[in-house]
C-alpha positions in Angstrom: 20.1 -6.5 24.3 20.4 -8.9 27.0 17.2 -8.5 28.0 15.8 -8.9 25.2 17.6 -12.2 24.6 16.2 -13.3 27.7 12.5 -12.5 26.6 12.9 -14.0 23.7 14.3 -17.8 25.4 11.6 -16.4 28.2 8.8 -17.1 25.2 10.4 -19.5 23.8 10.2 -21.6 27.3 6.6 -20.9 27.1 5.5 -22.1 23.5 8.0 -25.4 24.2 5.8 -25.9 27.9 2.4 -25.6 26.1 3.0 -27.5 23.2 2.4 -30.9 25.1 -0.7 -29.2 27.1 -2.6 -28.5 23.4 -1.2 -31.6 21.8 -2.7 -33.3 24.6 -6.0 -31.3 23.9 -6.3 -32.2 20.7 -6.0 -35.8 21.7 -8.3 -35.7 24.4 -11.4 -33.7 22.3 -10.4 -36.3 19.3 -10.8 -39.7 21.2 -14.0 -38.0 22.8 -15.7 -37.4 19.4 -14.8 -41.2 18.6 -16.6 -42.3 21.7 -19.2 -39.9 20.7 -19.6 -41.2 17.3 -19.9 -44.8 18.7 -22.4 -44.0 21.2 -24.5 -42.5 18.5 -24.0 -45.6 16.6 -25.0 -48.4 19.3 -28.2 -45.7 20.7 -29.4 -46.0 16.6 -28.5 -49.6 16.5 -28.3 -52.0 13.3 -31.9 -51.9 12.4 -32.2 -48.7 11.8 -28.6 -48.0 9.9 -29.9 -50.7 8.3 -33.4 -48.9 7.5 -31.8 -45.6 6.8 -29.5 -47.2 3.9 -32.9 -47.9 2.2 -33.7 -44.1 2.3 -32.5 -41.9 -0.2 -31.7 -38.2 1.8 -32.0 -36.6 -1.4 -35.3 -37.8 -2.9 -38.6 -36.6 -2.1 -41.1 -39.6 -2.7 -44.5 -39.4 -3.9 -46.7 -40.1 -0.4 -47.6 -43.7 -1.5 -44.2 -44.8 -2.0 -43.0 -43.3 1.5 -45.6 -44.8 3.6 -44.8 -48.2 1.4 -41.2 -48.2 2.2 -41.7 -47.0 5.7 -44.1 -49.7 6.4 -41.1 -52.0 4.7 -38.6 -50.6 6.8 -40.7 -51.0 10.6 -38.7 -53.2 12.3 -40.3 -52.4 15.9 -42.4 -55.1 17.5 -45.2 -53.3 18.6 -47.8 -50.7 16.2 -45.7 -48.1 15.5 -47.3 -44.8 14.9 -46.9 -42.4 11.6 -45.5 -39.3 12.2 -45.8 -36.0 9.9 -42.8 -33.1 10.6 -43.6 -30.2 8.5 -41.3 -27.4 8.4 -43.4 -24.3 8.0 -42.8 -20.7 7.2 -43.9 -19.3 10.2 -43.9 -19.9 14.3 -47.1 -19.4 15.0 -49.4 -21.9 13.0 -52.0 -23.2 14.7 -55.5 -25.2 13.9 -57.9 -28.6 14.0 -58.3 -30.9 11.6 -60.5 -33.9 11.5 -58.2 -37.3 10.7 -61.3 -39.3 8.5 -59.9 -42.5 10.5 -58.6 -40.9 13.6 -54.9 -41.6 15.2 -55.4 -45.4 16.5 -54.9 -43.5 19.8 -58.1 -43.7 22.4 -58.1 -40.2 23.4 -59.6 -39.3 26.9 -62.3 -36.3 26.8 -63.8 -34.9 29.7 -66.5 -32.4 30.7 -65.7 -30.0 33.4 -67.6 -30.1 36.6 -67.1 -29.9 40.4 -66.4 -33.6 40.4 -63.5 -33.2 37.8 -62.1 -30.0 40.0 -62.0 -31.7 43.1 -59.9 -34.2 41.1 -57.4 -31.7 39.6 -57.1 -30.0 43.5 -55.9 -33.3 44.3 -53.4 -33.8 41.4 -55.4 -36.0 39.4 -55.4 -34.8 35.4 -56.7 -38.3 33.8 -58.0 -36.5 30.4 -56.4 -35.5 27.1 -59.2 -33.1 26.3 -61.4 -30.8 28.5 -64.9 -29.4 27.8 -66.6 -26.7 29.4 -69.6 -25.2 29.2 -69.2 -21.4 29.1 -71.6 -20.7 32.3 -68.8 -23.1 34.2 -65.6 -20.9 33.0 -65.5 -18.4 36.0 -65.2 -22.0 38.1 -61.7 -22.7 35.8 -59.8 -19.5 36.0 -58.0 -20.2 39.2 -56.6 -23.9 37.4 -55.6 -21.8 34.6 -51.6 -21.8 36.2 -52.1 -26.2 36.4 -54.2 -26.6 32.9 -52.6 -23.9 30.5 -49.0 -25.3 30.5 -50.0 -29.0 29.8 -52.6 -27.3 26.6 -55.9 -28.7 28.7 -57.4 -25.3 29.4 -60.9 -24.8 27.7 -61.0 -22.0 25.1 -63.7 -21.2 22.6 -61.2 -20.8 19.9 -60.5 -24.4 19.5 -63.8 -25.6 19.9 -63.8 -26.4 24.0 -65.9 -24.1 25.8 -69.5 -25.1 23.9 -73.0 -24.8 25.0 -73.4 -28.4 23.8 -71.0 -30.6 25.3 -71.6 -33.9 24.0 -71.4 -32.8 20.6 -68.0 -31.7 21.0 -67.1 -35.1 23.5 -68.4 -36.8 19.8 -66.2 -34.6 17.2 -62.8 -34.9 19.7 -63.2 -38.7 20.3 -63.7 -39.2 16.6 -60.6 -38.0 15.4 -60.4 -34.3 15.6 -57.1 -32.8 16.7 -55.9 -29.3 17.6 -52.5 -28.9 16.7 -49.5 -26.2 17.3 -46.6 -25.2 15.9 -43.4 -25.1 18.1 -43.4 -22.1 20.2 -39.7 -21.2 19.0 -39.2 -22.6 15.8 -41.5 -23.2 12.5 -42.0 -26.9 13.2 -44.5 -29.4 13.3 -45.1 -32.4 14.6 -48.3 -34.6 14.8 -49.2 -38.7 14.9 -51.6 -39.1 12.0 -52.3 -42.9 12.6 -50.3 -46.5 13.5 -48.2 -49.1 11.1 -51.4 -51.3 11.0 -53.4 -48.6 9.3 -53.9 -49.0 5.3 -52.3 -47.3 2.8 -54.9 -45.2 2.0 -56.1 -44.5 5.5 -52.9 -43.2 6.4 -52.7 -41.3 3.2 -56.0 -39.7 3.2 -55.2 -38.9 7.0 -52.1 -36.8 5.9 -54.0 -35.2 2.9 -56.4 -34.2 5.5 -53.4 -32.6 8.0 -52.0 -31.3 5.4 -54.9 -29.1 4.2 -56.2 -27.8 7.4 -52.3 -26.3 8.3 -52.6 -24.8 4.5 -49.8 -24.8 1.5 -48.9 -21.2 2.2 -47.5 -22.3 5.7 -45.2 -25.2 4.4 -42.2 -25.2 3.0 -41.1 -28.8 3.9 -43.0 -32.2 5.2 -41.4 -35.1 6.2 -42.7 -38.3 7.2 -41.1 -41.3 9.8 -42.7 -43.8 12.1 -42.1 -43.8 15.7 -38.5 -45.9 15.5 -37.6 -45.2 11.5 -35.6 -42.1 9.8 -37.7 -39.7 8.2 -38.5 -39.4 4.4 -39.4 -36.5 2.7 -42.5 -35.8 1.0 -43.9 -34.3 -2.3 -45.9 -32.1 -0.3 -47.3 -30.0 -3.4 -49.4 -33.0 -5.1 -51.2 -33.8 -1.8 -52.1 -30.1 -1.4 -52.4 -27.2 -3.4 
């Protein structure tokens, strides 16, 4: 009996020692999430809380009035770009599509030859695009490990490896983009032109996006610029 008396003040000693231990726990993981929460606040900054008050999470706006209010809401001193996030039904969409009035980037396309190669041997990758010629492929296989992460390696699929290499220099410069969903997730995400675009540039741009990734692989489309919150989109009027 006395034993068990002794347990029981034993535990009781225990409970009364770690009581401050969590309390002290709790404290700690609370004034953590506060600085949290302000760090999150001064990274977003008062421009864009003030932007995102504008934006109503739960409506989904017809594509002129989101690019209107979006353009309303830029607050960023240079041209910020447009940006489409599409959440789609499956990981593994994949395709080209021609913008009608490009990205506003300037996008670098090259040709593959022994000049360029002796470039890339010395670490020098100053091209968006690469074209290739498919008599020259055998010459890119061994830069295969150095161009196939970075998406630069020629492949007939998407329009690359061509017997007629200006032709292709032409369609890549002049707006044509391959894109890719995200290798683990059903997402999205592509530039389809800057704040100083019009309206209707940017909107046929989208409309153009929008029907080369196809209506049976969306579920969701979203669109920001480069420093705003996203909108969402009535994705089913654009595309059918």
């Amino acid at each position: 009996m006395k034993k068990a008396e002794v347990e029981s003040e034993s535990d009781a000693e225990v409970v009364v020692a770690q009581q401050p231990d969590t309390e002290k726990k709790k404290q700690k993981k609370a004034k953590k999430k506060q600085i949290t929460s302000q760090t999150v606040r001064r990274h977003m900054g008062k421009k864009y809380v003030a932007a995102k008050k504008s934006f109503d999470k739960n409506t989904r706006y017809a594509l002129a009035d989101a690019i209107a209010l979006l353009k309303k809401n830029a607050y960023a001193s240079f041209d910020e770009s447009f940006e489409v996030h599409i959440n789609l039904t499956d990981s593994n969409v994949k395709g080209e599509v021609a913008f009608p009035h490009g990205t506003g980037k300037q996008v670098k396309v090259a040709v593959a030859d022994d000049a360029l190669l002796a470039k890339v041997d010395e670490g020098v990758i100053d091209f968006d695009i690469l074209i290739a010629t498919p008599a020259f492929m055998p010459k890119l296989v061994k830069y295969a490990r150095v161009l196939g992460p970075k998406g630069l390696m020629p492949n007939p699929k998407n329009g690359t490896v061509v017997e007629d290499t200006k032709k292709a220099v032409e369609k890549f410069q002049t707006g044509s983009v391959r894109f890719k969903s995200e290798a683990k997730f059903p997402l999205l995400h592509l530039a389809v032109g800057k704040k100083s675009f019009e309206d209707k540039q940017l909107s046929e741009n989208i409309s153009a996006l929008l029907a080369a990734v196809q209506r049976k692989n969306v579920q969701k489309v979203f669109l920001a610029t480069t420093m705003s919150p996203s909108v969402e989109i009535e994705f089913e009027k654009i595309v059918s």
